[in-house]
C-alpha positions in Angstrom: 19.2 1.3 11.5 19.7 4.3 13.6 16.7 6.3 15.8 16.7 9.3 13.4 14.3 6.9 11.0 11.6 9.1 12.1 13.3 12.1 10.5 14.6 9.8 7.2 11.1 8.9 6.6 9.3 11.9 7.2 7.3 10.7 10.1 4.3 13.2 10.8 1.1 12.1 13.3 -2.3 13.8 13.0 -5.6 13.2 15.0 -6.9 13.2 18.3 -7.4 9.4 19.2 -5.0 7.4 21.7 -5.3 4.7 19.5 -1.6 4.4 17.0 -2.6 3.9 13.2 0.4 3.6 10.6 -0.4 4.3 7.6 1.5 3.1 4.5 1.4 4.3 0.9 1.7 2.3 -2.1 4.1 2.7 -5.1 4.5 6.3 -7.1 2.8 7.9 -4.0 3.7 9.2 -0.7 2.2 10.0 2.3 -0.1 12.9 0.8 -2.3 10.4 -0.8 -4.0 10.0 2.7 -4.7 13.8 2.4 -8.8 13.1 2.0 -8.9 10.5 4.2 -7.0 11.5 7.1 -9.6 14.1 8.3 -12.0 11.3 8.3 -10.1 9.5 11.1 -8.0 11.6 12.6 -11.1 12.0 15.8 -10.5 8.9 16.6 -6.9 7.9 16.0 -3.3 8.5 16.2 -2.3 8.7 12.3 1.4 8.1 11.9 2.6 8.9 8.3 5.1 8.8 6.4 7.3 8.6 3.4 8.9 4.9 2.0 13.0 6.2 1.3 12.9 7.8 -2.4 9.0 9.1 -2.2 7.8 12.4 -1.1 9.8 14.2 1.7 11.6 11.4 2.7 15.4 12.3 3.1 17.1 11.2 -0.3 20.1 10.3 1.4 17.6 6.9 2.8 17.5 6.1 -0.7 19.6 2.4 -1.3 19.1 1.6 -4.5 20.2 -2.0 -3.7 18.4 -2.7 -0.3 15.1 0.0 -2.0 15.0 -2.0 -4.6 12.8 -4.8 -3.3 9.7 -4.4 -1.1 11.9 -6.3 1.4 14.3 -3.2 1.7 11.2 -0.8 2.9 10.2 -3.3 5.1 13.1 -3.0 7.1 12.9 0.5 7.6 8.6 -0.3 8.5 10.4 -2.7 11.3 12.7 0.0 12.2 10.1 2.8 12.2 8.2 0.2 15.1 10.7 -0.1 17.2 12.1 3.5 17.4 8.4 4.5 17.8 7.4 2.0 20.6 4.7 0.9 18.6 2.8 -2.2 20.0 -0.8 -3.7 19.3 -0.9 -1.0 16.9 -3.0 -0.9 13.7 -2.4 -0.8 10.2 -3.7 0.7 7.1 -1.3 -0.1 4.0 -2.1 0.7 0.5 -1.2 -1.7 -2.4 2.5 -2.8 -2.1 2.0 -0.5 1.3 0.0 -3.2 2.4 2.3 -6.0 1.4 5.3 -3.9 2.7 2.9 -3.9 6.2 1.8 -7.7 6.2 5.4 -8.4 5.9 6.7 -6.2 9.0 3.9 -7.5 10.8 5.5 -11.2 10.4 9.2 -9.5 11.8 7.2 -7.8 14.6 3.9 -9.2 15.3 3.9 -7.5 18.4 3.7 -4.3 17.0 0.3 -5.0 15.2 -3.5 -6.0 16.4 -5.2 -5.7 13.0 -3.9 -4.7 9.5 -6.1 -3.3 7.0 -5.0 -4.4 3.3 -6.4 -1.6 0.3 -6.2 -2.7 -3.4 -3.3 -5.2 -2.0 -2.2 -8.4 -4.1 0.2 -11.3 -3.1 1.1 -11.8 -6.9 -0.2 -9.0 -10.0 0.8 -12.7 -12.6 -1.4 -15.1 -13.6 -0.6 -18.3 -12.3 -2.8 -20.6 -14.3 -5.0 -22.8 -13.7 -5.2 -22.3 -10.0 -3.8 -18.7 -9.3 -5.9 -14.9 -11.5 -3.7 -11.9 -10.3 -4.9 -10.5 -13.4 -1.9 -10.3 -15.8 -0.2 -12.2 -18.2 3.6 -12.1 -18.9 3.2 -10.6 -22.3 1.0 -7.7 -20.3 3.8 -7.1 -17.7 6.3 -6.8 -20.0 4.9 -4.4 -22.2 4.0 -2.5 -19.0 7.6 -2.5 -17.9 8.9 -1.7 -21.3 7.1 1.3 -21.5 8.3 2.8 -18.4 11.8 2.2 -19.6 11.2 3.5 -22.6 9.1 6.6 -22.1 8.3 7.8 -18.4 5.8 10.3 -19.4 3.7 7.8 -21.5 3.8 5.1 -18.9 2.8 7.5 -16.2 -0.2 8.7 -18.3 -1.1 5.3 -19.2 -1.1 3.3 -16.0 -3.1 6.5 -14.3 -5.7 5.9 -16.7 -5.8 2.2 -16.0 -5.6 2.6 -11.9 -8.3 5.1 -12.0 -10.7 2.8 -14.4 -14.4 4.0 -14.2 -13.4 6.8 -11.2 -11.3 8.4 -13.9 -11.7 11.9 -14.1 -9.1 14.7 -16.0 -8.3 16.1 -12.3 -8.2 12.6 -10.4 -5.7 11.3 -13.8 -4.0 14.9 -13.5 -3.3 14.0 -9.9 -2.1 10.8 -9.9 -0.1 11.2 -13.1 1.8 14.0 -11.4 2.3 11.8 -7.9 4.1 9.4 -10.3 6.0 11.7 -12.2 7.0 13.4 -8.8 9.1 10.3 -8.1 12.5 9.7 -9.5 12.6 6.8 -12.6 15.4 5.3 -11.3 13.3 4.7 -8.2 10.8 3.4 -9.3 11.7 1.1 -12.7 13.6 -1.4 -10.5 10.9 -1.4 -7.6 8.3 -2.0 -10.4 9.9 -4.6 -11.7 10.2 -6.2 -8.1 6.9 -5.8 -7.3 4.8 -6.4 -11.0 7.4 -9.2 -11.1 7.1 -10.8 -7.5 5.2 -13.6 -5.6 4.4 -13.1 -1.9 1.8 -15.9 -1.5 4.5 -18.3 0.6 4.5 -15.3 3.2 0.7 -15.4 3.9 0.8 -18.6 6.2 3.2 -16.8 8.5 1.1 -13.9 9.4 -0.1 -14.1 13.2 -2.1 -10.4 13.1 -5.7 -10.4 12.4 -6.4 -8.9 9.0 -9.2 -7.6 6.2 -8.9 -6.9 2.8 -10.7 -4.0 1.5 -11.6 -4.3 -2.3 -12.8 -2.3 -4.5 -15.2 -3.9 -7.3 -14.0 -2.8 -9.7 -9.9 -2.2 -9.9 -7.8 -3.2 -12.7 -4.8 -3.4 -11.1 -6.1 -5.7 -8.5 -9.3 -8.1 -9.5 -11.4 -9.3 -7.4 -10.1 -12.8 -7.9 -6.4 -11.4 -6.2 -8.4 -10.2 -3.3 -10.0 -13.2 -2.2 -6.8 -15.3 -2.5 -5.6 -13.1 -0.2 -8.3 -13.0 2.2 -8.5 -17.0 1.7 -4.8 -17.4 2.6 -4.2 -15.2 5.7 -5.0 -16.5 8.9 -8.2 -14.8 11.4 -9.1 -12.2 7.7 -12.5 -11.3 6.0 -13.1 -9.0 3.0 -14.6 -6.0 2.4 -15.5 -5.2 -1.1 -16.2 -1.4 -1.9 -19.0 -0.7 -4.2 -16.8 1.5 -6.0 -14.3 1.2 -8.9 -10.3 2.0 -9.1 -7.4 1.3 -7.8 -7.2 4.6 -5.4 -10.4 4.9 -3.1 -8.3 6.7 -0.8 -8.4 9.7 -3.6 -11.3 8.9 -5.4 -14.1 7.9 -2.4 -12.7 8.1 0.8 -16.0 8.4 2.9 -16.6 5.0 1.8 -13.3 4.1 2.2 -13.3 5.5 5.9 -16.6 4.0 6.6 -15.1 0.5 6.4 -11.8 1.3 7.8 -13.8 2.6 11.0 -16.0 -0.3 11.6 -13.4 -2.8 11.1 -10.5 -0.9 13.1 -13.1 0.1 15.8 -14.0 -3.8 16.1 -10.2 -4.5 16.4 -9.5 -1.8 19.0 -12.6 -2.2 21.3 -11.3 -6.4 21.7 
């Protein structure tokens, strides 16, 4: 992987703060989904954003469809992005599969992190009965995945609804909606499948950083059940649980969202 990553990916920094902060969107989004939050933390940190190859303004020529595929294709280019950046003892805020995507580059480059912060994340969306609720059953995921091959519009309505549960409003399903339909189908129907499809929960033992989970109470996508395996599973982690619903607190309530990011990244920073 060459230097120009930082060009392919659409690297931009905001704030004011010494302190690096890389931020990482989750699937059907790109880095504009920080939009509301980053003024909220931009006093205090550096913010490096940017674009996973095939979302937003990322270069389409850093599109692989074989190696983009899998979250473990973006996670290169997250490892990549560290080292042509010089990041070290840096923090992380990761969205959903972001924050997978982030846990995992943390294990290839420990170095670069000192905290990450996990939104909405899950080590597995499948049920794995009796011991495991990630809050799907097969029959559920398939008929999920099915509709996205069948009609893109639908499924794009449909799972905006669901992510946005009781913060749903026309504008906020409006908005999300369109961030998914902004992204190509044949980028995202085999990352979907990866991801809706995948098990991370072997991974968790080998994570070194110092981590917390923020949760919202009520998300669809994630339960509450996925969260605390996670936070149960990853070495030196708490949880924060939102008192807020959806699956996007990011858009839908990011002063709350920023509150917690604050006082567990300022904890992390000031030790």
């Amino acid at each position: 992987m060459h230097r120009d990553i930082v060009q392919r990916l659409n690297v931009t920094e905001h704030g004011r703060g010494r302190t690096p902060l890389l931020m990482i969107h989750g699937f059907g989004c790109d880095q504009t989904v920080w939009s509301r939050l980053v003024p909220l933390l931009e006093r205090d940190y550096r913010l490096i954003l940017f674009d996973l190859a095939g979302f937003g303004a990322a270069d389409p020529a850093a599109h692989d469809p074989g190696r983009h595929g899998t979250p473990a294709g973006h996670v290169e280019d997250v490892v990549a992005l560290c080292d042509a950046l010089g990041l070290e003892g840096a923090l992380m805020v990761g969205h959903s599969i972001g924050g997978t995507i982030g846990l995992m580059a943390s294990i290839a480059r420990p170095q670069a992190f000192r905290k990450l912060c996990l939104i909405c994340s899950s080590a597995r969306y499948l049920d794995d009965p009796p011991d495991y609720l990630g809050g799907y059953t097969p029959e559920q995921l398939d008929g999920l995945l099915a509709l996205m091959e069948q009609n893109y519009l639908d499924w794009a309505g449909t799972l905006s609804r669901v992510a946005l549960g009781d913060a749903l409003t026309p504008s906020r399903q409006h908005d999300l909606q369109q961030r998914f339909l902004a992204v190509a189908p044949e980028v995202l129907r085999p990352l979907a499948r990866s991801i809706f499809l995948g098990d991370t929960r072997h991974l968790l033992e080998r994570v070194t950083v110092p981590s917390t989970v923020v949760q919202t109470a009520f998300d669809v996508i994630v339960p509450l059940s996925a969260a605390q395996y996670l936070q149960r599973h990853l070495p030196e982690s708490e949880l924060e649980v939102l008192e807020c619903a959806g699956h996007y607190p990011q858009l839908t309530d990011p002063e709350r969202l920023a509150r917690a990011l604050r006082t567990h990244l300022t904890i992390s920073s000031a030790s």
